[in-house]
N, C-alpha and C positions, 0 to 999 in steps of 0.2 A: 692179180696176186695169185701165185701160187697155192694149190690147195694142199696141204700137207695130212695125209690118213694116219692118223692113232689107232692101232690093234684096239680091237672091242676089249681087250683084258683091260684097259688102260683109259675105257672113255668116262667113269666113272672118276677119276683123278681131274680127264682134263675139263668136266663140264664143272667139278669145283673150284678147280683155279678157276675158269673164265668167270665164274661168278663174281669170286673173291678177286679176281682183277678187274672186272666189269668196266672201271675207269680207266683204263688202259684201252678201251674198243669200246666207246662213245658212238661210235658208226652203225654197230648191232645192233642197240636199246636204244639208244638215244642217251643225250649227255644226264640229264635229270632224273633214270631209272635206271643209269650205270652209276650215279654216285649214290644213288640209295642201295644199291643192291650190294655193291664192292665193303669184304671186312678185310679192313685196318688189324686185327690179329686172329690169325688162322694159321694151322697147320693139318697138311693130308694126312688122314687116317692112314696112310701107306704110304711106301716107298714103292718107287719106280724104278724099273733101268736106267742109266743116267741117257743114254738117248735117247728114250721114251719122257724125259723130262724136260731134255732139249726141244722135242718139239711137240711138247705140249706151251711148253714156254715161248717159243717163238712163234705160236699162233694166241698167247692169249695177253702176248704182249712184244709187239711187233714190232714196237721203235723203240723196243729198248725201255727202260727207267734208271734216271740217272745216268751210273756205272754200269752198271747190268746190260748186260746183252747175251742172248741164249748162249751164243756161239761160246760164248765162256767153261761151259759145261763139258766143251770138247778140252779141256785143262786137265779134267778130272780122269781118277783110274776109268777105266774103257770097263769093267768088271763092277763097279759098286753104284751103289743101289741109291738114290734119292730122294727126300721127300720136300714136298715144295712146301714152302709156309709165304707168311705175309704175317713181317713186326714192325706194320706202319710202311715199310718198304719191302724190296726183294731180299728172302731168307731163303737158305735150303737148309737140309740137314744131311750131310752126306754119309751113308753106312759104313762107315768106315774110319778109324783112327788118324788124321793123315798128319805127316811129323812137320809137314810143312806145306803149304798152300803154292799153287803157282803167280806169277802172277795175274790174277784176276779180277785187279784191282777193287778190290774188298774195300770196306769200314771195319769189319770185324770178321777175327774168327778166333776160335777156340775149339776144344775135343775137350767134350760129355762122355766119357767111357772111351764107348769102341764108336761115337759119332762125330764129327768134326759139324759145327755150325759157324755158316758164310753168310755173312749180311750185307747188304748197299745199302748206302743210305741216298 
Protein backbone atom coordinates (compact mmCIF):
# COMPACT_ATOMS: atom_id res chain seq x y z
CA UNK A 1 0.00 0.00 0.00
CA UNK A 2 0.98 3.27 -0.75
CA UNK A 3 2.11 5.59 1.90
CA UNK A 4 0.58 8.88 1.46
CA UNK A 5 2.44 12.21 3.80
CA UNK A 6 0.12 14.66 5.47
CA UNK A 7 1.96 18.20 6.11
CA UNK A 8 2.50 18.22 9.85
CA UNK A 9 0.00 21.51 9.60
CA UNK A 10 -2.67 18.97 9.01
CA UNK A 11 -1.74 15.66 11.31
CA UNK A 12 -3.69 17.01 13.95
CA UNK A 13 -7.03 16.65 11.76
CA UNK A 14 -5.82 13.24 10.29
CA UNK A 15 -5.08 11.35 13.77
CA UNK A 16 -8.89 12.50 14.58
CA UNK A 17 -10.43 11.23 11.74
CA UNK A 18 -8.55 8.04 11.95
CA UNK A 19 -9.83 7.66 15.35
CA UNK A 20 -13.25 8.67 14.55
CA UNK A 21 -12.97 6.26 11.63
CA UNK A 22 -11.13 3.55 13.63
CA UNK A 23 -13.85 0.98 11.90
CA UNK A 24 -12.88 1.70 8.72
CA UNK A 25 -8.85 0.21 9.53
CA UNK A 26 -9.67 -2.76 11.83
CA UNK A 27 -6.04 -3.78 10.58
CA UNK A 28 -4.26 -1.01 12.86
CA UNK A 29 -6.21 -1.82 16.42
CA UNK A 30 -7.64 -4.61 15.73
CA UNK A 31 -11.47 -5.16 15.01
CA UNK A 32 -12.83 -4.85 18.92
CA UNK A 33 -10.56 -1.47 19.83
CA UNK A 34 -11.50 0.10 16.39
CA UNK A 35 -15.29 -0.17 17.18
CA UNK A 36 -14.67 1.03 20.66
CA UNK A 37 -12.65 3.80 19.84
CA UNK A 38 -14.68 5.00 16.32
CA UNK A 39 -17.50 8.27 16.96
CA UNK A 40 -20.66 7.74 15.16
CA UNK A 41 -21.01 12.04 15.59
CA UNK A 42 -17.99 14.12 15.22
CA UNK A 43 -17.01 17.05 13.48
CA UNK A 44 -13.07 18.53 12.88
CA UNK A 45 -12.37 21.54 14.86
CA UNK A 46 -11.15 22.88 11.40
CA UNK A 47 -11.18 22.97 8.07
CA UNK A 48 -8.69 21.69 5.76
CA UNK A 49 -7.56 22.21 2.08
CA UNK A 50 -9.87 20.04 0.09
CA UNK A 51 -6.66 17.93 -0.96
CA UNK A 52 -5.55 17.78 2.33
CA UNK A 53 -8.88 16.23 3.10
CA UNK A 54 -8.66 13.91 0.26
CA UNK A 55 -5.93 12.30 1.66
CA UNK A 56 -6.46 12.35 4.88
CA UNK A 57 -9.62 10.52 3.77
CA UNK A 58 -8.22 8.02 1.55
CA UNK A 59 -5.78 6.83 4.16
CA UNK A 60 -8.31 6.61 6.97
CA UNK A 61 -10.81 5.04 4.96
CA UNK A 62 -9.42 3.17 2.17
CA UNK A 63 -12.18 1.21 0.67
CA UNK A 64 -14.40 3.58 0.53
CA UNK A 65 -17.90 3.67 2.71
CA UNK A 66 -20.77 2.99 1.11
CA UNK A 67 -20.91 5.87 -1.65
CA UNK A 68 -17.92 7.74 -0.55
CA UNK A 69 -14.91 7.54 -1.96
CA UNK A 70 -12.02 10.24 -1.28
CA UNK A 71 -11.47 10.65 -4.85
CA UNK A 72 -15.01 12.41 -4.81
CA UNK A 73 -13.32 15.50 -3.29
CA UNK A 74 -11.41 16.01 -6.57
CA UNK A 75 -15.55 17.31 -7.54
CA UNK A 76 -15.04 19.99 -5.45
CA UNK A 77 -13.79 23.86 -5.95
CA UNK A 78 -9.75 23.12 -6.18
CA UNK A 79 -9.63 26.49 -3.62
CA UNK A 80 -12.25 25.71 -0.66
CA UNK A 81 -11.65 24.57 2.44
CA UNK A 82 -13.22 21.23 4.32
CA UNK A 83 -14.00 19.93 7.35
CA UNK A 84 -14.44 16.12 7.81
CA UNK A 85 -17.28 15.08 10.25
CA UNK A 86 -18.91 11.65 10.85
CA UNK A 87 -23.24 11.74 11.20
CA UNK A 88 -23.34 7.95 11.65
CA UNK A 89 -21.79 8.03 8.10
CA UNK A 90 -19.23 10.12 5.79
CA UNK A 91 -20.19 14.02 6.24
CA UNK A 92 -18.03 16.95 5.18
CA UNK A 93 -18.67 20.44 5.50
CA UNK A 94 -17.47 22.36 2.52
CA UNK A 95 -16.34 26.19 2.99
CA UNK A 96 -18.12 27.51 0.74
CA UNK A 97 -21.75 28.20 -0.63
CA UNK A 98 -21.93 25.67 -3.54
CA UNK A 99 -25.39 26.43 -5.80
CA UNK A 100 -25.06 22.97 -6.87
CA UNK A 101 -23.29 19.85 -6.04
CA UNK A 102 -21.45 17.60 -8.82
CA UNK A 103 -22.27 14.47 -8.96
CA UNK A 104 -20.85 12.85 -6.06
CA UNK A 105 -23.38 10.71 -5.50
CA UNK A 106 -24.53 12.08 -2.07
CA UNK A 107 -27.82 11.18 0.31
CA UNK A 108 -27.89 14.78 1.18
CA UNK A 109 -26.77 18.12 0.78
CA UNK A 110 -27.71 21.60 1.65
CA UNK A 111 -25.89 25.24 2.39
CA UNK A 112 -25.65 26.44 6.20
CA UNK A 113 -24.61 30.18 5.23
CA UNK A 114 -21.58 30.35 3.30
CA UNK A 115 -21.14 26.24 4.10
CA UNK A 116 -22.50 23.57 1.91
CA UNK A 117 -23.05 20.00 3.97
CA UNK A 118 -22.54 16.47 1.97
CA UNK A 119 -23.39 13.36 3.50
CA UNK A 120 -23.48 9.41 2.45
CA UNK A 121 -25.17 7.22 3.92
Amino acid sequence: MKTIDVNEEYTDVLFAVASTYADCRPDIMGEDHAYRTRKLMWRAARAVPRDAAKIILQRCIPEGYNAFEANLLDLLPADCQVEIAREYSVCIYVQKALKEIPDMLADEWHVEGDVTRIWWD
